[in-house]
N, C-alpha and C positions, 0 to 999 in steps of 0.2 A: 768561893771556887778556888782550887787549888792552882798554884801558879803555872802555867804553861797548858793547862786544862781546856778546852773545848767548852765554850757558854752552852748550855742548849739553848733552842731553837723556841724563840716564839710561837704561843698556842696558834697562832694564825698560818707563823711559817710550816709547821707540824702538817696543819692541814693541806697547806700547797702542796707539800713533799709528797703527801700520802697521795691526793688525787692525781700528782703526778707518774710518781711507781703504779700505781691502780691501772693509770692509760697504757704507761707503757708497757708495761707487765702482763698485758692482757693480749699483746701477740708475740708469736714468736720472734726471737733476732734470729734473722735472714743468714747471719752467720753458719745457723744450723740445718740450714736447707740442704737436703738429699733427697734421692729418691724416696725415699724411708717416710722421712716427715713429711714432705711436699703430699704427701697424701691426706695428713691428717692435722697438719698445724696448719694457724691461718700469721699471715706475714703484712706488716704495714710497708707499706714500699712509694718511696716519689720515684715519677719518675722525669728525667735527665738525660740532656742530649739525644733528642728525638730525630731522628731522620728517617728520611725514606732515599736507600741508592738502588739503582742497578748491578746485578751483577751476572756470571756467566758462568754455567757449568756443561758439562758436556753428558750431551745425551746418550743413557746407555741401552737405547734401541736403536742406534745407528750411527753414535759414535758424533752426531754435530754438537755445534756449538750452540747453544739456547741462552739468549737474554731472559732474566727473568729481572723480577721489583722485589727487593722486602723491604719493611720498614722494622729497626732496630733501637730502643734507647738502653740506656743504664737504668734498674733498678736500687735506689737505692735504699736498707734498712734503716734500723733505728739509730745504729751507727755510720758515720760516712765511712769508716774503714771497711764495711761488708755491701759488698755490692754486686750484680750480677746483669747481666744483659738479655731483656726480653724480647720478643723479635713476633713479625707474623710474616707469614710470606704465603703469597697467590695473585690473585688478578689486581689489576692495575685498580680496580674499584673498591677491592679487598682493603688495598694501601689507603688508599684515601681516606678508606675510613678510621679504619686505625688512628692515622695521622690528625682527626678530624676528633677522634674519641679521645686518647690518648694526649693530652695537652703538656707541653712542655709543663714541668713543673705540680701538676695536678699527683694529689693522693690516693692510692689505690690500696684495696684491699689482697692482697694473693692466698687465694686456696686452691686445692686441689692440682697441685701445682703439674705439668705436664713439661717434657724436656726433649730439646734438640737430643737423637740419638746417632747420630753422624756424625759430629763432628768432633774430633778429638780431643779431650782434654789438655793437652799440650799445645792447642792451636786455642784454649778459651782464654784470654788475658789478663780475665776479672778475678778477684781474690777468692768469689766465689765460683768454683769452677762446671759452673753449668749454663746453661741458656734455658731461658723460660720460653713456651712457644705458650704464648697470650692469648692468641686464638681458640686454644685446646686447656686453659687454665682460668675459672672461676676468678674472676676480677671484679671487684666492688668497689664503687667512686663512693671517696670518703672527702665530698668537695663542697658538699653545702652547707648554707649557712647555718646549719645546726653547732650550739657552741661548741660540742663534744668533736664534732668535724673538725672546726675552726684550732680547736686547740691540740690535735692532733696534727694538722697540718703545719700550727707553728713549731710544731717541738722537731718535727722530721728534720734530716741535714738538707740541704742545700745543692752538696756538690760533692761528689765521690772523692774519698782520700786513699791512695795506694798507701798498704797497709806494710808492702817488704821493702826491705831497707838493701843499700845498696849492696850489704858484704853478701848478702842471700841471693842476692843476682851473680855477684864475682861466683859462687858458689855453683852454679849450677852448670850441669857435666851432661843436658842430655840437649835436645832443638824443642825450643817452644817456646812463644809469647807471653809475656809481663808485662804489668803496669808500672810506672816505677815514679816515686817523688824524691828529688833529689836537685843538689847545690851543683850549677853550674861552675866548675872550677877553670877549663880554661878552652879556648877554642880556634884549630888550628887554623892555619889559609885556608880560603875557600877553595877551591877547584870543581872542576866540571866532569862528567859522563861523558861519556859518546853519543851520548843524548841531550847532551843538553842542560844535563839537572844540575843543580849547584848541592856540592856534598862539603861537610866539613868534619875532622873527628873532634868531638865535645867529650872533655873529660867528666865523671859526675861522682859526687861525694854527697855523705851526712857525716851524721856522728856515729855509723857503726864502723869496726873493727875486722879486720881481716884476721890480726894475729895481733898480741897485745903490743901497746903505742904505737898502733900502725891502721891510718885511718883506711877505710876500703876504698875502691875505686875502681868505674869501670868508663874503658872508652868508649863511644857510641857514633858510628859514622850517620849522621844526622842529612836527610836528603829533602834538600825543597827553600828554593832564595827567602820563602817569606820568614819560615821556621828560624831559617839561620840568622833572618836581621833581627826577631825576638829574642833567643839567644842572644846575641850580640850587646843588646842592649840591656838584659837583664843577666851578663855574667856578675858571679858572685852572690846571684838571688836562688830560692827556689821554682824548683820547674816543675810540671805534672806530666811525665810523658805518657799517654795510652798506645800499647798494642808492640811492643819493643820487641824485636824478632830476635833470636839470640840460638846461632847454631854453635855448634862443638865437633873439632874433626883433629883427631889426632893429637887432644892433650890441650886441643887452641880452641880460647871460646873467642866469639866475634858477635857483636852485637850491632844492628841496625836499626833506625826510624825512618821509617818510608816517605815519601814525598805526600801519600793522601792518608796519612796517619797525623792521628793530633797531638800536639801538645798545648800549652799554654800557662800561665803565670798560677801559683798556688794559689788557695784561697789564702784571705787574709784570716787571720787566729782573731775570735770575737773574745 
């Protein structure tokens, strides 16, 4: 073998490799999901961060205010950089089941994919910028003990990885919601609301560039004491923040993380 060459692969490794591209080859990456495909490709999906909240919209037969339930998690592809949010929303018995079907962590199949058509894509956070309504879209539990299950389930991610990098947030000139992962650089006094909340501004960095030898950076007024004391403790680490509100008014972007907005500590790199 020629120096600096590449050995091939063991007849046996050969064979891993193949059954592996075969598994995973055999659905689409979620990255490609649109209207388009969502109709006719089929998508391996975990899913992550399952909840069921409350929330409130106002009714446009009379203008009140209406509680309703949905239950929401992360769907995530073959890659953890492509991910999307599937959601069902209706009766409180609706929720439960969902909640009851849809297992933290548990493999799904997605076809026929069906989509929030409401809600704007500037207000979707996820890289991929749609919402699946799970209710109205062809789902297959890919959970049992069959090995073919089994070894599709190990190979999924884990844990969604926000895929834009900090200079692509500095970047952005219009109002709308981001995911963002990125190195706590530095974090100012705390101070309080008129309400009460404890806000502090958190600088955030990687390794991407605004302009050449010039690392990016953006500041984030971060809202909520528990958030701030995690921060605090892991300045200088990376951070995962989901759902980062980022308006622009006059040439000025300003970016916020809400008090019931999550963040939390990277995954660890296996």
């Amino acid at each position: 073998v020629p120096p600096g060459a590449l050995h091939a692969p063991e007849p046996r490794t050969c064979l891993v490799l193949l059954s592996l591209g075969f598994r995973m080859t055999s659905f689409t990456d979620l990255g490609a999901l649109n209207k388009s495909s969502g109709k006719v490709a089929t998508f391996a999906v975990r899913v992550v961060g399952a909840k069921a909240t409350e929330y409130t919209f106002t009714s446009k037969r009379n203008n009140s205010q209406v509680t309703a339930q949905k239950f929401e998690a992360w769907l995530i592809g073959l890659s953890p950089q492509a991910y999307c949010i599937g959601y069902v929303k209706g009766s409180p018995a609706a929720i439960a089941e969902a909640k009851k079907k849809y297992v933290e962590g548990s493999v799904w199949i997605l076809a026929q994919a069906a989509f929030d058509t409401m809600t704007n894509i500037c207000f979707i956070s996820t890289p991929i910028p749609w919402r699946v309504d799970l209710a109205k879209s062809k789902m297959t539990s890919r959970n049992s003990e069959d090995q073919a299950d089994k070894d599709l389930c190990d190979e999924m991610p884990q844990e969604p990885i926000p895929p834009r990098s900090v200079a692509e947030i500095a970047r952005i000139t219009n109002k709308r919601t981001t995911d963002l992962l990125a190195i706590v650089k530095s974090i100012s006094e705390q101070r309080n609301t008129k309400n009460g909340i404890a806000v502090a501004d958190v600088e955030l960095i990687d390794n991407s560039v605004i302009k050449p030898d010039v690392l990016a950076m953006v500041k984030v007024s971060v809202f909520g004491a528990d958030k701030l004391f995690l921060l605090k403790d892991n300045e200088g680490e990376p951070i995962v923040f989901f759902n980062l509100s980022v308006t622009c008014s006059d040439g000025h972007m300003s970016v916020a993380h809400y008090a019931d907005e999550l963040c939390r500590k990277a995954p660890s790199c296996e």
